[in-house]
Phi, psi and omega in degrees: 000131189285157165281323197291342186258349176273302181301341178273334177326300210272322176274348183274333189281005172091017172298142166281127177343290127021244193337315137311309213286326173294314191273349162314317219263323180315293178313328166269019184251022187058195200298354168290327196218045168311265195303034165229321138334272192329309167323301180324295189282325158319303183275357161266349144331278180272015169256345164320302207314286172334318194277303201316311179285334176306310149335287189292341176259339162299334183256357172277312170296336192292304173337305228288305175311345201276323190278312167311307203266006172280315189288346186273336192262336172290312166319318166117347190187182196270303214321331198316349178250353176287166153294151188308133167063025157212182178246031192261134182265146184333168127308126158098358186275326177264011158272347161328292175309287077080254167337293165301291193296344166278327188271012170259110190285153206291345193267328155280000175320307179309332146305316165336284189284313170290120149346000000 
């Protein structure tokens, strides 16, 4: 593995310079300090891991709202998620949602949400 693809790895993943720059200095002291690499990389793992669901739940909402302004715009208008006679949105509209994307097989989901 090249240096140049563990540094661009560690800066796209939000590593601080400072910091490639250590674990650089690691990989070149050979084989003494595998497991302490391995440590490294372990714990930037999981902090991948962590930005990922974090991700994953900002594209989850997003997805959700994407569903809200299609079915309000198939309608003609928002109220179709209000309570009757307000401008309060249903209780229950996103698990409504919810509810549709599970029962939406994965190659249609985009229909779901997309004009």
């Amino acid at each position: 593995m090249t240096f140049l693809k563990v540094i661009n790895c560690l800066k796209k993943s939000g590593v601080p310079v400072k910091d490639i720059a250590g674990f650089i200095n690691l990989c070149m002291q050979g084989d003494q300090t595998l497991a302490e690499r391995y440590d490294y990389l372990d714990q930037e793992e999981t902090v991948i891991e962590a930005k990922v669901a974090e991700l994953q739940e900002q594209l989850d909402f997003l997805r959700f709202k994407k569903w809200y302004c299609k079915t309000s715009l198939q309608a003609g208008t928002e109220a179709v998620h209000f309570m009757e006679g307000t401008n309060v949105v249903q209780p229950g509209i996103h698990e409504q949602y919810l509810k549709l994307k599970q029962q939406t097989p994965p190659d249609q989901f985009r229909q779901l949400i997309d004009l």
